[in-house]
C-alpha positions as CSV (number, residue, x, y, z in Angstrom):
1,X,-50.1,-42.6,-49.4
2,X,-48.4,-39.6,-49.0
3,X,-45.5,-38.6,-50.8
4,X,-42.6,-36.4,-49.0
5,X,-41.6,-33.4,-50.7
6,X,-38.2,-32.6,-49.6
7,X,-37.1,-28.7,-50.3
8,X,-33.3,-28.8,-51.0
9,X,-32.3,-25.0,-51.7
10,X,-34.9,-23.3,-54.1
11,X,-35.8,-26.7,-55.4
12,X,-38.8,-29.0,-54.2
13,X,-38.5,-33.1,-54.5
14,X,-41.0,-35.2,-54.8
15,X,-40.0,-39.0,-54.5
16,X,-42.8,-41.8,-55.2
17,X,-42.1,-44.4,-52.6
18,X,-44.9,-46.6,-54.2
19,X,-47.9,-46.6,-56.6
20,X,-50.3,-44.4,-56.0
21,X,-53.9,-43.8,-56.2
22,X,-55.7,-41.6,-58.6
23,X,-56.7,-39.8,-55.3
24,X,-52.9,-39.1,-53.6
25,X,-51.8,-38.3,-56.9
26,X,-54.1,-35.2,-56.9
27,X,-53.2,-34.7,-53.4
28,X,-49.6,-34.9,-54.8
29,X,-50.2,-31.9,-57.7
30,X,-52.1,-29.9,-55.4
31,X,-49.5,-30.0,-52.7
32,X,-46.2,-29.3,-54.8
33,X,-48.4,-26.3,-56.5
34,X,-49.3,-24.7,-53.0
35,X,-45.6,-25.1,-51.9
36,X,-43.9,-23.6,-54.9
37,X,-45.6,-20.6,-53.6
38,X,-44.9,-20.9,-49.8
39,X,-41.1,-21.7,-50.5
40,X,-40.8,-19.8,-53.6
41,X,-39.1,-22.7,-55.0
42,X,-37.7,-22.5,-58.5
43,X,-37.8,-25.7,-59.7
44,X,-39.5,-29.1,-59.1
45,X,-38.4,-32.7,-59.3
46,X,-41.2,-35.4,-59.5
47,X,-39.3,-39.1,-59.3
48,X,-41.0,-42.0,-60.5
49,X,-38.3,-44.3,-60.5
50,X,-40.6,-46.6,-58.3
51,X,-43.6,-46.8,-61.3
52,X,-43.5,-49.7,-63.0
53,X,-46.9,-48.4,-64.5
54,X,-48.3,-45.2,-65.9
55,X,-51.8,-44.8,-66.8
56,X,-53.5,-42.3,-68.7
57,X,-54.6,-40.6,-65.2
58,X,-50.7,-40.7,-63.9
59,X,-50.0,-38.8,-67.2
60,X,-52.1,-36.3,-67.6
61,X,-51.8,-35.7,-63.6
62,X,-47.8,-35.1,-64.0
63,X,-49.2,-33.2,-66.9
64,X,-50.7,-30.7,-65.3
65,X,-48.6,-30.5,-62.2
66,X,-46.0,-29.3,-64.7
67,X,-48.2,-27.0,-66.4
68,X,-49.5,-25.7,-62.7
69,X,-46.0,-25.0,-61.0
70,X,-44.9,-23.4,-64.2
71,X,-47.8,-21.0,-63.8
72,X,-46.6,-20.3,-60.8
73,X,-42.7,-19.6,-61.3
74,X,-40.6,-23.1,-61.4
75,X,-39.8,-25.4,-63.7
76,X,-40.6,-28.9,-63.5
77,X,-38.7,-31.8,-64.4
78,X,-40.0,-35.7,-64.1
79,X,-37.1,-38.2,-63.2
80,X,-36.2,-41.7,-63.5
81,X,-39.0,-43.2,-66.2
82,X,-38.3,-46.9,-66.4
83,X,-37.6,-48.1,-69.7
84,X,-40.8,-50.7,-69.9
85,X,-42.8,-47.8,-68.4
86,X,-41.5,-45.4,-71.5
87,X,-42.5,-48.0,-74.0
88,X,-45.8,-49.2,-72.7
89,X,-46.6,-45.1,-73.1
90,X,-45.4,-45.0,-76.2
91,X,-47.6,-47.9,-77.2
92,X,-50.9,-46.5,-75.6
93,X,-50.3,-42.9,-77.0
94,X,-50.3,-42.1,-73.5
95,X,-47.4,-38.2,-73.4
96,X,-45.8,-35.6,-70.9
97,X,-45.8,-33.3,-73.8
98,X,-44.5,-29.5,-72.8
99,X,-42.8,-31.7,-69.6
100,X,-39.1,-31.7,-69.3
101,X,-37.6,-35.4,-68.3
102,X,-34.4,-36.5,-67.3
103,X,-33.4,-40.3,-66.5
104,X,-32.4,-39.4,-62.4
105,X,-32.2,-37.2,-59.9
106,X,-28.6,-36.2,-60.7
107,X,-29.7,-34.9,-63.9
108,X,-32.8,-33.5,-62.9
109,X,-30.7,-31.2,-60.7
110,X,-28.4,-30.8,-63.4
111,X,-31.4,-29.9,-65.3
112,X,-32.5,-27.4,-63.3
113,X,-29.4,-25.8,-62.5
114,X,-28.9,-24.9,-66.2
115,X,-32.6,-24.1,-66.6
116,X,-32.9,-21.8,-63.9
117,X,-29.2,-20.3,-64.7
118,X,-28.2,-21.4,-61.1
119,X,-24.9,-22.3,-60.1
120,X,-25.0,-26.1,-59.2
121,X,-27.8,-26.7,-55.7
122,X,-25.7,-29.2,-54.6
123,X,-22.3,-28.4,-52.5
């Protein structure tokens, strides 16, 4: 399944409609890394809101989709990690460390504004 990335001023978005394979995940990373380029976006939302599981695979992809669009020039920021989802990760050791998190879009914009020392992208 393909997921839509949405460009909304120097800003990409990436919104999980459903669970995804280990396969359209990487399809996902390599996608939002080639367009960070082509629309010289500055920042990156990933929303997972949809998840109601993260394996050690889903991790370590976000992982280094983070660490990837950094290298080339935005910040990333993953948005809208369900509670249960948070704690089973806890529980298996399973981390987004060096990812930035917020709990929803609105503050993963927010998020990015500040980070990228943007006026607000919305309005």
């Amino acid at each position: 399944m393909e997921v839509p990335i949405l460009k909304q001023g120097l800003y990409l978005i990436a919104s999980i409609q459903a669970a995804l394979s280990d396969l359209d995940l990487v399809h996902l990373r390599d996608a939002l890394a080639e367009k960070v380029g082509k629309f010289r976006a500055r920042g990156v939302i990933v929303d997972v809101t949809v998840l109601d599981v993260m394996d050690s695979f889903a991790s370590r992809t976000l992982r280094d989709l983070a660490h990837m669009t950094r290298l080339r020039g935005a910040e990333t920021v993953i948005v809208g990690i369900q509670p249960e989802v948070a704690f089973a990760m806890v529980q298996l050791g399973l981390t987004l460390e060096g990812v930035d998190t917020a709990l929803d879009l609105e503050e993963g914009l927010a998020f990015l504004d500040k980070k990228t020392k943007r006026h607000p992208s919305r309005g």
